[in-house]
N, C-alpha and C positions, 0 to 999 in steps of 0.2 A: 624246567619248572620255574628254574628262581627267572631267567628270561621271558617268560613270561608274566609273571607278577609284575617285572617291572614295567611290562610292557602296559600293562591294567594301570600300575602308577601313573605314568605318562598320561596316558588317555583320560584315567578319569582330572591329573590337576590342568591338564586342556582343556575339557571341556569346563568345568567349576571354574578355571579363570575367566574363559570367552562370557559364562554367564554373569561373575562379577562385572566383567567390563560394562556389559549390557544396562545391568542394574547401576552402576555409576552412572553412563551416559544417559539413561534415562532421568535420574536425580539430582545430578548436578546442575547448580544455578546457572540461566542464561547470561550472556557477559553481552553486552551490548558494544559493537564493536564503534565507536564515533572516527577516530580518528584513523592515518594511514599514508601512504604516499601511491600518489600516482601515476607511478612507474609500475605501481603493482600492478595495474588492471591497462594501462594503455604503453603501448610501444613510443608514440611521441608524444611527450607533453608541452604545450604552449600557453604561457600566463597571461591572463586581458587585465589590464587597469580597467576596474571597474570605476567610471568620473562622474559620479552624483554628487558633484558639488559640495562646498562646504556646509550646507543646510539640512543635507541629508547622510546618514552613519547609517550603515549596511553591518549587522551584529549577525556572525553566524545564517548564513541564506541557505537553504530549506528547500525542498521539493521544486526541482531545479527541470525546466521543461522547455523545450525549444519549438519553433513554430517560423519556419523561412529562414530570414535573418535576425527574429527575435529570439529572445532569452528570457523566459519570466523564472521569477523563484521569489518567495517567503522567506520575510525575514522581521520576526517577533511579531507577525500575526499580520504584518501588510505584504500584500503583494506588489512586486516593482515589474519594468521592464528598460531591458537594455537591448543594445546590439549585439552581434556578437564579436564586433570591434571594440567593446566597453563602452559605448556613448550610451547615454543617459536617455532612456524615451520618453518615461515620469516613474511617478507613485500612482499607482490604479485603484488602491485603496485606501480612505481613511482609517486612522485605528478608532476615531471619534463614530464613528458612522456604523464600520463593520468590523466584527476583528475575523481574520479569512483561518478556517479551521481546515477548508483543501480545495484543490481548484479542478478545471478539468480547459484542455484545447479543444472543441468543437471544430476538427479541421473540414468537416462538411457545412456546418454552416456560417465557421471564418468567425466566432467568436468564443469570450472566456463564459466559463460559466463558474462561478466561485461560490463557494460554500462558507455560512458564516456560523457561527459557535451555536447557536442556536438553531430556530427552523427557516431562516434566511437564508434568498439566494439570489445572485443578484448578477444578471448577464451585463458583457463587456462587449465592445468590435475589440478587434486586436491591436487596435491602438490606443485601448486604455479610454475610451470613451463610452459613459455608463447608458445602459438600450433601454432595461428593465430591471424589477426584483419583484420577487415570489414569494410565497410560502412553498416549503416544501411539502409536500402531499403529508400528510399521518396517517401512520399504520398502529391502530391499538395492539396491535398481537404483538409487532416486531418494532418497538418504538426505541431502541439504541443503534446508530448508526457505527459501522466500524469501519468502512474506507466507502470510497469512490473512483470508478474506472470508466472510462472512455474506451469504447472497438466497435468499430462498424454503423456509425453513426447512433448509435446509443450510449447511455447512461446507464452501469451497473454498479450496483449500490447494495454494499455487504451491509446486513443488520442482525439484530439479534433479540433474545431475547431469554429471561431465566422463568425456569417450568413452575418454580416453586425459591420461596426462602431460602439459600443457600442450597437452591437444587441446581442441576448439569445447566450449562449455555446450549442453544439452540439457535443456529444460524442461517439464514437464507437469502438468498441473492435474488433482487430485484429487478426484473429490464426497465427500464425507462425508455421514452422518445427523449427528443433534447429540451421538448417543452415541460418534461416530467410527469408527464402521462403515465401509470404506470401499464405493462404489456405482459409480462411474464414472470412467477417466482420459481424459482430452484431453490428446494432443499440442500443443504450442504450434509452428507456426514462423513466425518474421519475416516481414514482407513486403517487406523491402528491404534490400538488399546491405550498405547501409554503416551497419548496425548495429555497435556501439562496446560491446563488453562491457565497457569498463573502469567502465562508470557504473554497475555494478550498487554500487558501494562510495557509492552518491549514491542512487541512488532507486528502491521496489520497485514490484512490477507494480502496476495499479489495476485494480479492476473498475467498471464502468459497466453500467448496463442502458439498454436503448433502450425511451422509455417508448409508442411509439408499437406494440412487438410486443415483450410479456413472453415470447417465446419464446427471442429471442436476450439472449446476455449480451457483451458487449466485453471486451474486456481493453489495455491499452495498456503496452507493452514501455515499459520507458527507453534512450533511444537518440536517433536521429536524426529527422526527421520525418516522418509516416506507416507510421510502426511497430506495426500494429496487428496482430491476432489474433480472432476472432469463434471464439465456441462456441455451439452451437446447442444449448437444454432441450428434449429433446423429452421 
């Protein structure tokens, strides 16, 4: 008898711990991870003198993307490009002109396409020489943008929107051509309850392709764990 009871002890402070844990992990604040070494994620690391001259100060570089031999990245709202020897190609951006909110490689049709804080957009060649700029299309429903992605010769563009006055977010993925035409929406919804929209002030959606079936694309929400979303390319 008394072995048994303590076996009920056992069991029940197992289970009521694993459920605190849950309710902590769910609750506790995101911690934004900035810094790190790069030993952690790569086996060999090699350092480039980045050399933009004296006229130019590179503060903290930002959404970091390659494209051949180039290297473009953000850095306090301008987009630069370099080699990936460190030579210097230019600045592709003014901050007077445009200040870049996110960018995208158009590797089909061999140019940038940059996003600017507002509803500007403004195409590049990949050698930093300006083609065009736009408006970007408006969507009355879904008028807050939350990232921008490049796959498959498209432009997919997370948006959102709130249903009411401090009511739930609602968000949907937009196809574009590269001309911004728009082609297709996808609803997003979570797949788990204790989704935490306060982290949207910490980190935007991701896209992911599954390389085993170019059909599907992922998406991963920020939030809690297993938070995911699937859209299907058909």
């Amino acid at each position: 008898m008394k072995r048994a009871f303590l076996f009920l002890v056992v069991l029940m402070v197992g289970y009521y711990g694993y459920e605190a844990f849950e309710v902590y992990d769910r609750c506790r604040p995101l911690v934004c991870v900035t810094e790190g070494k790069m030993t952690e994620i790569a086996a060999d690391v090699k350092a480039v003198v980045l050399d933009a001259g004296e006229d130019t100060t590179i503060v903290s570089p930002q959404k970091v993307r390659c494209y051949g031999d180039l290297v473009y990245f953000v850095s306090e709202r301008v987009l630069y490009c370099f080699r990936q020897n460190g030579t210097f190609v230019g600045q592709i951006t003014r901050p007077e002109e445009l200040l870049v909110a996110d960018y995208l490689i158009d590797t089909g049709g061999e140019q940038l396409i940059v996003f600017g804080n507002q509803d500007e957009v403004w195409y590049y060649t990949v050698g930093g020489e300006l083609k065009e700029r736009i408006r970007f299309p408006q969507d009355e429903e879904y008028s807050r943008l939350r990232s921008v992605a490049y796959y498959r010769n498209r432009v997919w563009v997370v948006k959102e929107r709130q249903t009411l006055p401090g009511g739930r977010l609602e968000q949907v993925v937009t196809e574009y051509d590269t001309t911004l035409v728009p082609l297709n929406n996808y609803p997003l919804h979570p797949t788990n309850a204790a989704y935490r929209p306060e982290v949207y002030t910490c980190l935007e959606p991701q896209f992911a392709v599954a390389p085993d079936n170019q059909k599907c694309m992922y998406m991963k929400l920020p939030g809690s764990r297993n938070l995911y979303c699937l859209i299907l390319l058909l």
